[in-house]
Backbone as CSV, one residue per row, in Angstrom:
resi,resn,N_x,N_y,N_z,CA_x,CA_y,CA_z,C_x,C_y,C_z
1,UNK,-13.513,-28.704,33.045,-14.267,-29.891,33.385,-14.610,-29.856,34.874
2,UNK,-15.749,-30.289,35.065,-16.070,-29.990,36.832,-15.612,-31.183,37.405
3,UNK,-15.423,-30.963,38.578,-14.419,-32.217,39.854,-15.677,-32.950,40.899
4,UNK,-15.627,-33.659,40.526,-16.346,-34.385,41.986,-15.581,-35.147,43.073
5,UNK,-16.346,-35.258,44.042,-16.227,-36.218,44.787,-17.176,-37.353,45.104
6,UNK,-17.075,-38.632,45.890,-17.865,-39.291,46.381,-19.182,-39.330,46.918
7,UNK,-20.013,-39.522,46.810,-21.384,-39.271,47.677,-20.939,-40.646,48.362
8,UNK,-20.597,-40.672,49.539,-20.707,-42.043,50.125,-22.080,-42.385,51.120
9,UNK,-22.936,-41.651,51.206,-24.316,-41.621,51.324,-24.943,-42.552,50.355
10,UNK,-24.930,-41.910,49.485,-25.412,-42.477,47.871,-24.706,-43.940,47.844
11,UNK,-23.443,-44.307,47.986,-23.413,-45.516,47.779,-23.944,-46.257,48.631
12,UNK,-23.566,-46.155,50.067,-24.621,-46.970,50.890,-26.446,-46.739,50.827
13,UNK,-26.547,-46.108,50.302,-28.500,-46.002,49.940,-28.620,-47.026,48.777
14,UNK,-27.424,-46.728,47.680,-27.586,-47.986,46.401,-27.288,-48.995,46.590
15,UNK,-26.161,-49.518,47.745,-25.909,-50.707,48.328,-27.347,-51.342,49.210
16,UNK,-28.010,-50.886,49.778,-28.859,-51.022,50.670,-30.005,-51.627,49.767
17,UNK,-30.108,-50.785,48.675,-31.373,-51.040,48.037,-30.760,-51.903,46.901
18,UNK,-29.439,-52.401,46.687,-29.288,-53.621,46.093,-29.677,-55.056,46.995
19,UNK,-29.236,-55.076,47.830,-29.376,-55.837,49.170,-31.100,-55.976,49.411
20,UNK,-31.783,-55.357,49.217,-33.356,-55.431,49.320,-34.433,-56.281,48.013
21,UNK,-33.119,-56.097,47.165,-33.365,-57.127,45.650,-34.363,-55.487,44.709
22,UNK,-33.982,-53.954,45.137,-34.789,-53.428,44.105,-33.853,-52.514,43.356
23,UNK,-33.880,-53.656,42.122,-32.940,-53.518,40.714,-33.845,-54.065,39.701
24,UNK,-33.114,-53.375,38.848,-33.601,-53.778,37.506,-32.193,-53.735,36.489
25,UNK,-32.261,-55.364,36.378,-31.123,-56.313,35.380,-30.741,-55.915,34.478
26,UNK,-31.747,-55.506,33.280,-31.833,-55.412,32.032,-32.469,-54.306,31.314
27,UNK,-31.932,-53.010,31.456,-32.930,-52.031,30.800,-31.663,-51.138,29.837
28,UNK,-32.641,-50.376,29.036,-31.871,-49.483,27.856,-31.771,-47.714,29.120
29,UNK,-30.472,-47.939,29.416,-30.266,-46.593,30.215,-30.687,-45.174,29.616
30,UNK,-30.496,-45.314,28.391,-31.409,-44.024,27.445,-32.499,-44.243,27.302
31,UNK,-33.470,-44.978,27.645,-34.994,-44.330,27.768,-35.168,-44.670,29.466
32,UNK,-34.388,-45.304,30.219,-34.903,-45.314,31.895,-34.292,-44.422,32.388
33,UNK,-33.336,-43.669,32.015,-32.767,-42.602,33.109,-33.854,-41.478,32.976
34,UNK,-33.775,-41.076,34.426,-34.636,-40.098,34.651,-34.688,-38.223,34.254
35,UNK,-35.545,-38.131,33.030,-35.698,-36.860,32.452,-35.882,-35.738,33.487
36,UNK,-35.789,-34.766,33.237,-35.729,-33.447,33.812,-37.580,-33.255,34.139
37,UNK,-38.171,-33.871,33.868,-39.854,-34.072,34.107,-39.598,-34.995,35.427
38,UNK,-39.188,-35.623,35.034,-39.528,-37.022,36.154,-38.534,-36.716,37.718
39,UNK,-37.093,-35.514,37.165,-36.956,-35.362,38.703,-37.238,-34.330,38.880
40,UNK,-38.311,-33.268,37.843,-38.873,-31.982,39.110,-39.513,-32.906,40.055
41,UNK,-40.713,-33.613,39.303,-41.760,-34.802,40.177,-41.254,-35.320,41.276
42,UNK,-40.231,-35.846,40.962,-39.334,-36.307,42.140,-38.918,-35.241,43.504
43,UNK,-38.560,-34.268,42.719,-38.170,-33.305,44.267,-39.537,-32.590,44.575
44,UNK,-40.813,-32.344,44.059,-41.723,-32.261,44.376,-42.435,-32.998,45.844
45,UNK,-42.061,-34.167,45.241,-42.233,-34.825,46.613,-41.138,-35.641,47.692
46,UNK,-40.037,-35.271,47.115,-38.958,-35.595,48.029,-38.424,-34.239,48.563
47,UNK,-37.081,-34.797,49.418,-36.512,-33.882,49.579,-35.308,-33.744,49.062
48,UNK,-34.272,-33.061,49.278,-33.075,-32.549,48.392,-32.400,-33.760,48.818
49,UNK,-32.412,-34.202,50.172,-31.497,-35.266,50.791,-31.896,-36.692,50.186
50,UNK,-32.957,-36.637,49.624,-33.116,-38.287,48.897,-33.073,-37.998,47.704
51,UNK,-33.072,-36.807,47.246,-33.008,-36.957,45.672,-30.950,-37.136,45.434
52,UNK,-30.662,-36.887,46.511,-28.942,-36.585,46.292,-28.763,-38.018,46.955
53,UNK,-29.192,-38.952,47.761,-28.977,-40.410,47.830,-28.896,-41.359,46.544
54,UNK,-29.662,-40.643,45.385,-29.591,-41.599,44.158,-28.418,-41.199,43.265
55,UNK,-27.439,-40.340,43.902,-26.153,-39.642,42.669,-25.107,-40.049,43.688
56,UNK,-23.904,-41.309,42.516,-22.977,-41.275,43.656,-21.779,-39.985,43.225
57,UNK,-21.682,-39.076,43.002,-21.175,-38.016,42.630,-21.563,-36.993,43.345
58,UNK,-20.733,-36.215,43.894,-21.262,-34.413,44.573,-20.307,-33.416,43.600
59,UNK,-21.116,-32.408,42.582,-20.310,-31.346,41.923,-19.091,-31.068,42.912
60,UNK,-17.962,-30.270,42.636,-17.086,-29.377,43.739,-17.568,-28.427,43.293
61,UNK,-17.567,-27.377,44.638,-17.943,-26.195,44.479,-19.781,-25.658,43.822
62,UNK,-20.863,-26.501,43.864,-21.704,-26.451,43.113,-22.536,-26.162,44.611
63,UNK,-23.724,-25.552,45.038,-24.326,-25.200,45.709,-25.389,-26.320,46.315
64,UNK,-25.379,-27.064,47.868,-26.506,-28.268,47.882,-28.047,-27.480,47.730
65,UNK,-28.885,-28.493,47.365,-30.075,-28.340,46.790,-29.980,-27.676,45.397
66,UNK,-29.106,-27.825,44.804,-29.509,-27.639,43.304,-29.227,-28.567,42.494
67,UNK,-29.699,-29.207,41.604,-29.588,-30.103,40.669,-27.986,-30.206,40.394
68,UNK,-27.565,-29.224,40.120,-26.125,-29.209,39.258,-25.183,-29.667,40.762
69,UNK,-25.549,-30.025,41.901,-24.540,-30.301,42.837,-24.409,-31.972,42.271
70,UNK,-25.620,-32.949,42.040,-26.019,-34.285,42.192,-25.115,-34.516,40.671
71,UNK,-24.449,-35.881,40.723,-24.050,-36.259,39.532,-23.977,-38.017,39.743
72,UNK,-24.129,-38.355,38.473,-23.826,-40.367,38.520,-24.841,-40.544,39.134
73,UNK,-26.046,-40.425,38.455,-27.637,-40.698,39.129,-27.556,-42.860,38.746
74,UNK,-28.251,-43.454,40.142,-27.469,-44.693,39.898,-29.285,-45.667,39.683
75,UNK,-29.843,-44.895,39.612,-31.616,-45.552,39.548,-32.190,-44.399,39.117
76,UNK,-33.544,-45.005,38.493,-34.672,-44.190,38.279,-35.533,-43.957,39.595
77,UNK,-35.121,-43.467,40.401,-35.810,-43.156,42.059,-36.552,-43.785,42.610
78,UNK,-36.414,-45.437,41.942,-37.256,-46.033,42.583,-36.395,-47.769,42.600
79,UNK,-35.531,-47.649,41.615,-34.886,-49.003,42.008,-33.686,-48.263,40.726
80,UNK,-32.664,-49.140,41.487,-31.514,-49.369,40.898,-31.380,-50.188,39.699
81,UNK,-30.485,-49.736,38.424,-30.356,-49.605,37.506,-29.249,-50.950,37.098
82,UNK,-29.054,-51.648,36.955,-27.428,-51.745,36.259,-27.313,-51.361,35.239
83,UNK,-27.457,-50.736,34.265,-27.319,-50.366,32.962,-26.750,-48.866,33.460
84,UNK,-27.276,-48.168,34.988,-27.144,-46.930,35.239,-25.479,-47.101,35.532
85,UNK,-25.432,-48.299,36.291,-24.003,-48.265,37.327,-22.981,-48.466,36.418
86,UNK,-23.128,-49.256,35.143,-22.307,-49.366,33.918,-22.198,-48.177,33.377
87,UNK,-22.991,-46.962,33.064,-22.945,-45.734,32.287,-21.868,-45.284,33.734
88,UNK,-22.385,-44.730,34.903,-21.362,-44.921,35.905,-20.370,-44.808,35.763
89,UNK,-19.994,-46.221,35.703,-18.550,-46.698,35.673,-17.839,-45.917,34.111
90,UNK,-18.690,-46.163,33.480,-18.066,-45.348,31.907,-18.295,-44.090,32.237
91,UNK,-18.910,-43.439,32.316,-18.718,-41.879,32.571,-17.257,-41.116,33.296
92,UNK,-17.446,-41.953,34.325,-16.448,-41.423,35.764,-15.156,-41.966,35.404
93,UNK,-14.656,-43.250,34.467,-13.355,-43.375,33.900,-13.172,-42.610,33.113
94,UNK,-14.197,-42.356,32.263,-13.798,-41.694,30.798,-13.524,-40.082,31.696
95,UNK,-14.151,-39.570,32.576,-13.328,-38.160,33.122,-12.869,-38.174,33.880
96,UNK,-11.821,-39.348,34.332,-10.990,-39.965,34.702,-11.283,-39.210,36.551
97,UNK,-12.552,-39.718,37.109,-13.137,-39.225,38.574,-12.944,-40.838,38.967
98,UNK,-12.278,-41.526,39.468,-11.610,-42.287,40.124,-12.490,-42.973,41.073
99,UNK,-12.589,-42.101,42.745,-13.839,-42.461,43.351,-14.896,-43.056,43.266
100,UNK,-15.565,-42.308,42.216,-16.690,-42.591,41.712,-16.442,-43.678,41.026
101,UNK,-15.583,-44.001,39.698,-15.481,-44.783,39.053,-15.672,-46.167,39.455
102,UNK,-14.570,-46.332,40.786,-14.456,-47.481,41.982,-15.363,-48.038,42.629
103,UNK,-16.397,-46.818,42.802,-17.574,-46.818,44.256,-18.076,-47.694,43.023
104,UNK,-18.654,-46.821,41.389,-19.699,-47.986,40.825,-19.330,-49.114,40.642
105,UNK,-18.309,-49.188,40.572,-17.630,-50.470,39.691,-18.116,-51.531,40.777
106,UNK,-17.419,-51.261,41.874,-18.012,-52.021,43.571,-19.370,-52.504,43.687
107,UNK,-20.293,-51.392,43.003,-21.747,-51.485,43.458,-22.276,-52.393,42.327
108,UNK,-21.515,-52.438,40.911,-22.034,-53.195,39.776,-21.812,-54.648,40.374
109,UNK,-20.523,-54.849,40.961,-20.017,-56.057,41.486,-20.879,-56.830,42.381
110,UNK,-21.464,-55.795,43.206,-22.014,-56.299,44.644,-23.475,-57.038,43.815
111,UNK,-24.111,-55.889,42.732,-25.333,-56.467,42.083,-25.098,-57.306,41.360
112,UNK,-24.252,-57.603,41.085,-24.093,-58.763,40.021,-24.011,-59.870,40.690
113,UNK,-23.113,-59.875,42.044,-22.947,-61.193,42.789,-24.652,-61.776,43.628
114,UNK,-25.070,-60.535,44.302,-26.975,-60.480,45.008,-27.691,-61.192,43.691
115,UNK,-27.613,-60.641,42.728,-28.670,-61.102,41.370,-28.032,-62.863,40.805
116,UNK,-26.749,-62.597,41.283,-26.617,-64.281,40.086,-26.964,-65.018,40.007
């Protein structure tokens, strides 16, 4: 099973852009998470450093600028998810990655309290 750590970049970019009000409340995380189309597009016109601001996860040992480093993608690259930060939070308990688990759980919290 691969090990991560924290992107604490990533959480303050998803904190930031909770704080700016750009979320989205209510969506089905299996058709808004972003397909393997939508983030070539994405690094097409980004760079490696903002496409890795939207994953609060860094692979261990996985090489930066490659896809397989970025993990716990927390928006569709353009606003934040809660449906994402809930998969999140379930992902990163269920492979029992702690950090991560915490950071979303925090960030679901923070959006839930900004949105109520």
């Amino acid at each position: 099973m691969a090990q991560y750590e924290l992107n604490s970049e990533a959480v303050e970019h998803v904190r930031r852009l909770i704080d700016a009000r750009q979320y989205v409340l209510d969506s089905d995380w299996g058709e808004a998470q972003p397909d393997t189309a939508a983030q070539n597009d994405f690094l097409e016109k980004h760079t490696w450093e903002q496409y890795a601001s939207w994953h609060l996860g860094l692979t261990v040992g996985a090489t930066d600028g490659t896809k397989a480093r970025y993990a716990f993608v927390a928006g569709d690259y353009r606003r934040v998810h809660r449906s994402a930060l809930i998969a999140c939070v379930y992902r990163a308990s269920e492979w029992r990655h702690k950090d991560v688990e915490l950071a979303a759980h925090e960030l679901l919290q923070h959006l839930d309290r900004v949105s109520g």
